[in-house]
C-alpha positions in Angstrom: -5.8 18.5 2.3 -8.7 17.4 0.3 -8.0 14.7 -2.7 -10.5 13.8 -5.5 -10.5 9.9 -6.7 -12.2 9.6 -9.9 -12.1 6.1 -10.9 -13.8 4.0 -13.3 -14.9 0.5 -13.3 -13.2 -2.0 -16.3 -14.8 -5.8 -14.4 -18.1 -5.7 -12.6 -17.3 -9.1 -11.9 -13.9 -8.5 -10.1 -16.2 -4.9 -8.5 -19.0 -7.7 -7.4 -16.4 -10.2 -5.4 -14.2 -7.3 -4.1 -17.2 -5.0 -3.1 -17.6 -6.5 0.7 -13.9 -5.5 1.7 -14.0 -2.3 -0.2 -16.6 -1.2 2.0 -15.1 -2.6 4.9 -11.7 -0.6 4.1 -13.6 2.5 3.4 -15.4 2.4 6.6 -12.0 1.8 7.9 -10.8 5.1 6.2 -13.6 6.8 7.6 -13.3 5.9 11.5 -9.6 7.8 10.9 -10.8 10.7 9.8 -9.3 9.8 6.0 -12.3 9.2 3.9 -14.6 12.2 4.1 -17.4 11.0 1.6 -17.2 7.9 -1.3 -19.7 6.4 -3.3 -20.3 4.7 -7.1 -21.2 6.5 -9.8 -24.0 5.5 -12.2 -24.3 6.7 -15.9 -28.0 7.8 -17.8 -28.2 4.1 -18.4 -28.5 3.7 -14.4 -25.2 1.5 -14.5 -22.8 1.5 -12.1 -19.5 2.6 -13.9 -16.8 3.7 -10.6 -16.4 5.9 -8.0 -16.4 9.1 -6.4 -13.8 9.4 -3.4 -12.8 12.4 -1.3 -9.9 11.7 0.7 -8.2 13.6 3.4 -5.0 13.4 3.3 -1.5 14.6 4.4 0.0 14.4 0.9 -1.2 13.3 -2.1 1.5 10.3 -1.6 -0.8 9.3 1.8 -3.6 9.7 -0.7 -2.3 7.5 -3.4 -1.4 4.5 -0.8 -5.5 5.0 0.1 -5.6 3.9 -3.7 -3.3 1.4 -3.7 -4.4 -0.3 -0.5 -8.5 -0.5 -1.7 -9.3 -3.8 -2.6 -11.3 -2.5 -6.2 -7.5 -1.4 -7.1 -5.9 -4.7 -5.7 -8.0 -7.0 -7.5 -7.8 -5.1 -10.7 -11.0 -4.1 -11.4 -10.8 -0.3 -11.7 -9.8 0.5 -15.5 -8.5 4.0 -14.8 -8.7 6.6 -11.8 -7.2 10.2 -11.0 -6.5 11.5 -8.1 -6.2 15.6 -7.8 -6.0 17.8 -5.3 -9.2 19.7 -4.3 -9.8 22.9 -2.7 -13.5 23.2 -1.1 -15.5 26.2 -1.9 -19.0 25.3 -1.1 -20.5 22.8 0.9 -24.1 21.8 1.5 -23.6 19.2 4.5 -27.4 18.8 5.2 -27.7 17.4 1.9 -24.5 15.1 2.0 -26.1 13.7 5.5 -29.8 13.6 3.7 -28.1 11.6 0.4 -26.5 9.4 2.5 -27.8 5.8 1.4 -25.9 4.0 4.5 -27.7 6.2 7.0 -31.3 4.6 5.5 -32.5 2.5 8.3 -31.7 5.8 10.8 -33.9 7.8 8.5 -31.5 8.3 5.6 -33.6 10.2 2.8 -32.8 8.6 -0.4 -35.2 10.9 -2.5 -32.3 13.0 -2.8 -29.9 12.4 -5.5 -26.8 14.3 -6.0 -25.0 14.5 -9.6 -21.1 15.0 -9.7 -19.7 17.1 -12.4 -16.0 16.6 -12.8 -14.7 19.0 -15.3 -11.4 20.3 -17.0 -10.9 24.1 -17.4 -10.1 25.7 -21.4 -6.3 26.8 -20.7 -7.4 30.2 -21.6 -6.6 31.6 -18.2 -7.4 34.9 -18.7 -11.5 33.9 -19.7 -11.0 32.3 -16.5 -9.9 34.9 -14.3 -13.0 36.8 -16.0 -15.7 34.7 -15.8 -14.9 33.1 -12.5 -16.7 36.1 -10.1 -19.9 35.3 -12.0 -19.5 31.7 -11.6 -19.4 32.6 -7.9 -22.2 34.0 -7.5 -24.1 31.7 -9.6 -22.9 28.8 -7.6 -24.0 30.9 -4.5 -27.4 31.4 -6.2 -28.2 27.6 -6.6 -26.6 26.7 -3.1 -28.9 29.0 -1.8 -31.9 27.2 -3.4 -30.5 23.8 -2.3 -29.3 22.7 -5.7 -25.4 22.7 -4.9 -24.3 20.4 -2.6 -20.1 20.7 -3.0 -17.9 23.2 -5.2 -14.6 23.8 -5.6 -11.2 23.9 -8.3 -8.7 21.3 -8.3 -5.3 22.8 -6.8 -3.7 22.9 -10.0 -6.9 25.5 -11.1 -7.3 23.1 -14.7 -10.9 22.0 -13.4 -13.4 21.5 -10.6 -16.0 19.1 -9.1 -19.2 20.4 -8.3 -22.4 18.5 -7.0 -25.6 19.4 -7.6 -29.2 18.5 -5.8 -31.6 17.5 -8.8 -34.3 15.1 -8.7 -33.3 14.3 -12.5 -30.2 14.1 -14.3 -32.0 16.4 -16.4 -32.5 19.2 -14.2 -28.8 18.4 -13.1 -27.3 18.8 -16.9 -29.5 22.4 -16.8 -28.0 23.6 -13.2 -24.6 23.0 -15.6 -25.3 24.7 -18.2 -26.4 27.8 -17.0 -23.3 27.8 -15.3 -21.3 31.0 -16.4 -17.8 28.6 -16.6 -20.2 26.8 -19.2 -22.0 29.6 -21.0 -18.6 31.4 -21.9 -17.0 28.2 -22.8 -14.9 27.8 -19.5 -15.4 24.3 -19.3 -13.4 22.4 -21.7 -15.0 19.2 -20.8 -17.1 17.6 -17.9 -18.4 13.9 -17.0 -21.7 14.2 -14.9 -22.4 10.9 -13.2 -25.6 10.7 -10.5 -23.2 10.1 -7.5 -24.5 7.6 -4.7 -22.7 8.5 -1.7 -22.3 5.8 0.9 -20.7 6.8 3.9 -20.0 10.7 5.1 -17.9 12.6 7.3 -19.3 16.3 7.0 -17.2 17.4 9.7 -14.4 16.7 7.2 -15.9 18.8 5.2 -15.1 22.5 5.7 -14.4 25.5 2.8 -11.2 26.1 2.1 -12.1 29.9 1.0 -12.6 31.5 4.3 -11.6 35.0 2.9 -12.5 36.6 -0.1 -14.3 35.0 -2.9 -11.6 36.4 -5.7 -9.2 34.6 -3.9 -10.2 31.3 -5.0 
């Protein structure tokens, strides 16, 4: 099971002294097979406001005591986070291995930058079950162009993450909203956030929708 942490910075201070052990735990996480890609997230500013986690978890409980137990959230420097269930859809993992900043002295390519989208759904289920074929197949358009690097709904189908391959956050807010979930008013809200991932598993990283693409 796949687990979103969406957190957000409140003390760059308390972020600055804990950062060394963070990245030690994450690397941690990631030798077990727990953390499948992390990073912070910067705003249009270029600030670094929090982080991006996928987790791989048992439970969300195991998930949760990956929260608990990361120094950011033990020294109190995280003003807020959620952590939901994710269901892959699409994955890209030549450009998750590409982004990768901590692979830069083996020939990490840090000319590509990835943008995270984490949005909430309208509760108008039935647009949703509409729209969502055309979504599809737009997010297969762009994924074949190299533009989408991970898609997918959160388990409780009220929202989604999706990363897109832009060289501007620009180009990224376009990708967006030519999304069909945006153009018929889908997407009840989003935060997009250029998303610097430093560490990867990819082979953690598999679709969840094997089958048939209504199913999702």
């Amino acid at each position: 099971m796949k687990f979103v942490n969406f957190a957000k910075y409140s003390n760059l201070e308390k972020i600055a002294r804990a950062r060394a052990a963070h990245f030690e735990y994450a690397d941690r996480l990631r030798e077990k097979g727990k953390l499948a890609a992390g990073g912070p997230l910067v705003d249009e500013e270029n600030k670094r406001v929090g982080l991006l986690f996928i987790y791989d978890a048992a439970s969300k409980e195991e998930a949760q005591s990956f929260v608990q137990h990361d120094p950011f959230t033990r020294a109190n420097a995280l003003s807020s986070y959620e952590l939901r269930e994710w269901r892959i859809r699409g994955v890209d993992r030549g450009l998750l291995i590409k982004a990768n900043r901590s692979a830069d002295q083996a020939g990490g390519n840090t000319s590509i930058r990835l943008f995270a989208s984490y949005a909430n759904y309208s509760a108008d289920n039935a647009k949703l079950s509409r729209v969502r074929p055309a979504h599809w197949a737009y997010d297969r358009t762009i994924e074949s162009r190299g533009k989408l690097a991970l898609a997918g709904p959160f388990a409780d189908n009220e929202g989604g993450l999706f990363v897109y391959s832009a060289p501007s956050r620009g180009e990224a807010l376009s990708l967006l909203a030519q999304d069909p979930f945006s153009v018929e008013g889908v997407f009840k809200d989003y935060q997009l956030f250029e998303w610097l991932i430093e560490g990867v598993r990819p082979d953690l990283l598999v679709s969840d929708f094997a089958s048939k693409p209504s199913e999702e």
